[in-house]
C-alpha positions as CSV (number, residue, x, y, z in Angstrom):
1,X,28.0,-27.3,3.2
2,X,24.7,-28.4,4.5
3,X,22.7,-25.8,6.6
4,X,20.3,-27.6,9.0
5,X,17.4,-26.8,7.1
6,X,18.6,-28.7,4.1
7,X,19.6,-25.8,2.1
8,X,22.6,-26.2,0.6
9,X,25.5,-23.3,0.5
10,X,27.8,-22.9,-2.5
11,X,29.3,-20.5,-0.8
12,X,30.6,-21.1,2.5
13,X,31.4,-18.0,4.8
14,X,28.7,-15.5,3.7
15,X,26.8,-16.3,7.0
16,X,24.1,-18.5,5.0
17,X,23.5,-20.9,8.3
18,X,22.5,-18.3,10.3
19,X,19.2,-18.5,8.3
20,X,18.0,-21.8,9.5
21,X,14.0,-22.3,8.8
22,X,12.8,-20.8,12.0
23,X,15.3,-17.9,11.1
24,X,13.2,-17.6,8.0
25,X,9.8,-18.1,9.1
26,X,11.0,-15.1,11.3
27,X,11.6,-13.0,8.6
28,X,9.3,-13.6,6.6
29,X,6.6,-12.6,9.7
30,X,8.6,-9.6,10.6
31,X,8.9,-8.4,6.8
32,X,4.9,-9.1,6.3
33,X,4.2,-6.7,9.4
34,X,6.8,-4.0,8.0
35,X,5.2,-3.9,5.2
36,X,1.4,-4.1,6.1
37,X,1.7,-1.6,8.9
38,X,3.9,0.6,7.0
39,X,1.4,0.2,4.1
40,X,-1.5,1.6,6.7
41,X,1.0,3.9,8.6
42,X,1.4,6.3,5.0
43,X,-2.3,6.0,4.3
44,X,-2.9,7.3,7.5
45,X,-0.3,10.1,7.0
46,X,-1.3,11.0,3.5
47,X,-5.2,10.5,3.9
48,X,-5.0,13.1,7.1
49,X,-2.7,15.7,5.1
50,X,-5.6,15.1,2.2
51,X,-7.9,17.5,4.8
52,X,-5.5,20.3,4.4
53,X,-5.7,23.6,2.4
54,X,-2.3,22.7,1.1
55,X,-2.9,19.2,0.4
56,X,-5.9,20.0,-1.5
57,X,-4.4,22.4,-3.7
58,X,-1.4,20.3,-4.0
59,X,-3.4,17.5,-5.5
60,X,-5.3,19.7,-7.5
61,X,-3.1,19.5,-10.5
62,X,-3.4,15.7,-11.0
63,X,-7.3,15.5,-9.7
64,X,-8.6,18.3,-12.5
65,X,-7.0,16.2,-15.5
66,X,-8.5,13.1,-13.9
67,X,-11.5,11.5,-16.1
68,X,-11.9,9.7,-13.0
69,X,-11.9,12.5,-10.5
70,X,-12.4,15.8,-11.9
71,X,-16.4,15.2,-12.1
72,X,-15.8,15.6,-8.5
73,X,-14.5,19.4,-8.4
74,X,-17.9,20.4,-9.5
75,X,-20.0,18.6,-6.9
76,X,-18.2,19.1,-4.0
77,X,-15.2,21.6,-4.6
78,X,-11.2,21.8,-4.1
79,X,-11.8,21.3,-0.6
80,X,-14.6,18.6,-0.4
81,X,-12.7,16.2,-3.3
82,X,-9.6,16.2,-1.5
83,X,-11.5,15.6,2.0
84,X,-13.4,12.6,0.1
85,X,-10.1,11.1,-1.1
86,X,-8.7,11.2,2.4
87,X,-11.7,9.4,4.1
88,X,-11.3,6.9,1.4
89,X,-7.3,6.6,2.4
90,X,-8.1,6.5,5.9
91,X,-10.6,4.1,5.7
92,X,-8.2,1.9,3.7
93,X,-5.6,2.1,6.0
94,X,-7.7,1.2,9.4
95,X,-9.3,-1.8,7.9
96,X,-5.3,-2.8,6.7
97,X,-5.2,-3.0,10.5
98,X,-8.0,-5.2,11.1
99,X,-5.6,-8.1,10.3
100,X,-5.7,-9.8,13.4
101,X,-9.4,-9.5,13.9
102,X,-10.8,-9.8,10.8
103,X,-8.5,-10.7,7.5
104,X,-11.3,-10.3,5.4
105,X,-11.9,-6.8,6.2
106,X,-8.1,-6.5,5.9
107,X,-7.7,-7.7,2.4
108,X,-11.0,-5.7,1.4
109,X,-8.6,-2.9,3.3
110,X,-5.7,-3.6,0.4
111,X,-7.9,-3.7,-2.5
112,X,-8.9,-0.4,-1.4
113,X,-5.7,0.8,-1.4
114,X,-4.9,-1.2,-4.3
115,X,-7.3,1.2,-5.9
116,X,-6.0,4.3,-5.1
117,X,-2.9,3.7,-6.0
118,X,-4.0,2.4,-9.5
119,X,-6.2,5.9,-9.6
120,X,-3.0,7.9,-8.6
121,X,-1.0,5.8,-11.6
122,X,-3.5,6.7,-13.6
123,X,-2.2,10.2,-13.4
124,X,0.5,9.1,-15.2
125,X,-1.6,9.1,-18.5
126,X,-4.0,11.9,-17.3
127,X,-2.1,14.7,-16.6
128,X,-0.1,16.8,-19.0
129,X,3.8,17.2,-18.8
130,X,3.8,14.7,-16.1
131,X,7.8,13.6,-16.8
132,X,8.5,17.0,-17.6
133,X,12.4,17.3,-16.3
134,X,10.3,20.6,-14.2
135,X,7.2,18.6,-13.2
136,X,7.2,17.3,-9.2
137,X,4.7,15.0,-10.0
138,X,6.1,12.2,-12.5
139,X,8.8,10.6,-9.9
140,X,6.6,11.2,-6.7
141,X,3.9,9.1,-8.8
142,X,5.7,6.3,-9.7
143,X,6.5,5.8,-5.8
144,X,3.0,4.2,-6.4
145,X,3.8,1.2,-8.4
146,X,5.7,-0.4,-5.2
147,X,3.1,0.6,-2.8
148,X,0.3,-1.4,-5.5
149,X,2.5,-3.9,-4.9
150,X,2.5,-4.2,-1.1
151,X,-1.7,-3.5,-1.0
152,X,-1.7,-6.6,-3.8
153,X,0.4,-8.7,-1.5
154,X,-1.2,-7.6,1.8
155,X,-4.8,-8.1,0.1
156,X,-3.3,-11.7,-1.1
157,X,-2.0,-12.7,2.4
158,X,-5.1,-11.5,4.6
159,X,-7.4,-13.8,1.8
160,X,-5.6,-16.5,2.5
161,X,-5.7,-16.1,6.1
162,X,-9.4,-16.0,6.1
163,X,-9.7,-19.1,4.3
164,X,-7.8,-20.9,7.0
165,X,-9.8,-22.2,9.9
166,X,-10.5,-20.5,13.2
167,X,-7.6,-20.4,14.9
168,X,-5.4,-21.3,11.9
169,X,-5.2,-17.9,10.4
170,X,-3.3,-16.2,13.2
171,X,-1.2,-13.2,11.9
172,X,1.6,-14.0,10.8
């Protein structure tokens, strides 16, 4: 069976044609929103909790076996670190948003994120009885490795965008 975009079905009857090219090019526009937007949506969510009591003493675990982080408890405290981490979320997740004006600032909004999640992997390593069967923190780490995967892919997209001409690089 031929499906009018030249795809060919081996399997007639699983509903294959109704995913012509435009279909697809639908799809793929929708998915690349879901995912940027949802991306920014639980930056926003997690960098805001990050200015709470509770967040900050939730995180406070991970961040003290940090080689990366704990230099920060020091300087600026329990409180101040996990404020500093959320600004840095938050930024990350507005300039995600920036798609439509400015893909440039949205992939540099990505490879932010990109960051923190690598830091928050990085936990992985860092912190002591992290896959403990008794340890909260193993699992709700590893979350991470997808979301790395959609700031990659977001940063990779917007890059592209801004290398298209004016006009050209309209979000897709």
């Amino acid at each position: 069976m031929v499906i009018d975009d030249g795809i060919r079905s081996q399997a007639p009857g699983l509903g294959l044609s109704l995913f012509n090219a435009t279909r697809t090019r639908h799809l793929a526009a929708a998915s690349r929103a879901v995912l940027r937007y949802g991306l920014a949506g639980l930056l926003l969510l997690w960098g805001g909790f990050k200015f709470t009591a509770f967040e900050a003493e939730g995180i406070r675990p991970l961040v003290e076996h940090s080689p990366f982080l704990s230099w920060l408890y020091p300087l600026l405290g329990v409180r101040g670190t996990s404020c500093l981490i959320g600004v840095v979320e938050l930024m990350a997740a507005l300039l995600i948003c920036s798609r439509h004006w400015s893909p440039r600032l949205s992939a540099l909004g990505s490879l932010l994120a990109s960051g923190t999640f690598l830091m928050t992997l990085s936990f992985l390593v860092t912190t002591p009885g992290v896959f403990s069967p008794t340890n909260p923190f193993g699992g709700f780490i590893l979350k991470d490795v997808m979301l790395l995967g959609a700031a990659l892919y977001t940063a990779s997209e917007a890059l592209e965008a801004a290398q298209q001409p004016r006009g050209a690089g309209a979000v897709r």
